[in-house]
N, C-alpha and C positions, 0 to 999 in steps of 0.2 A: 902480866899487867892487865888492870882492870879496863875492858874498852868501855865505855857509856853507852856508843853507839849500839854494839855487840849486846850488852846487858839492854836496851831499850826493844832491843826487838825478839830475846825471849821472854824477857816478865812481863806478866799486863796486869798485875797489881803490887801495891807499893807493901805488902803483906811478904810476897814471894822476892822484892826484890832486896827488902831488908835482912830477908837471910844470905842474898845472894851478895847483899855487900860486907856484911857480919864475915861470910866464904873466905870472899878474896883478900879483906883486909886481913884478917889470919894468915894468908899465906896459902889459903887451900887446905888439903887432909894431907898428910905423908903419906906415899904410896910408892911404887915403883916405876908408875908412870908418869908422875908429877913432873912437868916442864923444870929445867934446870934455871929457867927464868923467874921461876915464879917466886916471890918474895914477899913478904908481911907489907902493908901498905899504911900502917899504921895514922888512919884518918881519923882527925878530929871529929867530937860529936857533929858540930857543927857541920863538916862534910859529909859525914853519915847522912844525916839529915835532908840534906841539899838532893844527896841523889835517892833517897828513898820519894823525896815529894814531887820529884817529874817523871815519873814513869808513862806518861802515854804519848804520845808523839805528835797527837790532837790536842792534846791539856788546852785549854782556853784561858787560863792563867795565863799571864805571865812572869809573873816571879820565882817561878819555879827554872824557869829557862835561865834567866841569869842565874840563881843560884847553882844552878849546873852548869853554867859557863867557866861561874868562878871556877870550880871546882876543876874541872877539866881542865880549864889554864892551868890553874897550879899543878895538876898532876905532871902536866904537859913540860912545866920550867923544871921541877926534881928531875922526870924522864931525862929529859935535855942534858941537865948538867950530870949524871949517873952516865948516863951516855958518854957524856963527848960534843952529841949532836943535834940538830934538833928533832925531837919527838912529835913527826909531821902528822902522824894520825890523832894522835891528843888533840894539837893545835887547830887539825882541822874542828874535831869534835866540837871545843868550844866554840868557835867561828860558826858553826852551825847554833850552838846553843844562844848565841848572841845575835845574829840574823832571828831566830825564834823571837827573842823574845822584843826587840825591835819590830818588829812586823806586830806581834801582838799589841803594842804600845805606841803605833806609829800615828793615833786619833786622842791620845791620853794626854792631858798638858799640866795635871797638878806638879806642884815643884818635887815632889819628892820622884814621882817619874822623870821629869827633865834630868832629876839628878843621877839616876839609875841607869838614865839611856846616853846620859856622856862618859859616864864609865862603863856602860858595854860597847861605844863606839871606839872609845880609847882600848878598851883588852883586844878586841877586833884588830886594830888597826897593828894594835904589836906583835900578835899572831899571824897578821897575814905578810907586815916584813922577815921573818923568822924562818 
């Protein structure tokens, strides 16, 4: 499984990390050592996307944070129910990507912010019961 966190702290440009998500979403190369876990991740452009544009961990953006919130949530809800359980590292991951990007946004009051920042409060809050 693809971690965000993991991938955020070896790519430091959005160049290297879109092969690196191109990788995982394949499933990785077949090999003999290829984890028995590892599996196609088949993400939409739109996810693609999301986590190719937050790769620095400084980003001064914000929108890049939520969009990797979402992202990491939902990976977080498939994990879950593939599981069984819940997929606590994902869940954290977003929780982190949603504290980002509310701190980045926390002096910002046009409406389309206010509306962004009650849907990262809301994925937050159901990630952190989870």
């Amino acid at each position: 499984m693809l971690s965000v966190q993991a991938a955020r702290e070896f790519v430091h440009d959005a160049l290297r990390l879109t092969g690196l998500t191109v990788f995982y979403d394949r499933g990785g190369r077949a090999n003999p050592h290829l984890d028995a876990d590892m599996e196609r991740l088949d993400l939409t452009p739109d996810a693609k996307a999301a986590l190719t544009r937050a790769t620095a961990e400084n980003s001064k953006e914000a929108k890049p944070w939520l969009d990797r919130g979402q992202v990491a949530f939902g990976m977080a809800v498939a994990s879950s129910q593939k599981q069984g359980k819940p997929d606590t590292e994902l869940y954290k991951e977003a929780i982190d990507c949603f504290d980002a990007y509310l701190i980045r946004t926390s002096s910002v009051s046009t409406k389309e912010v206010k509306a962004f920042r009650g849907l990262a409060l809301e994925r937050k809050a159901t990630a952190l019961m989870i």
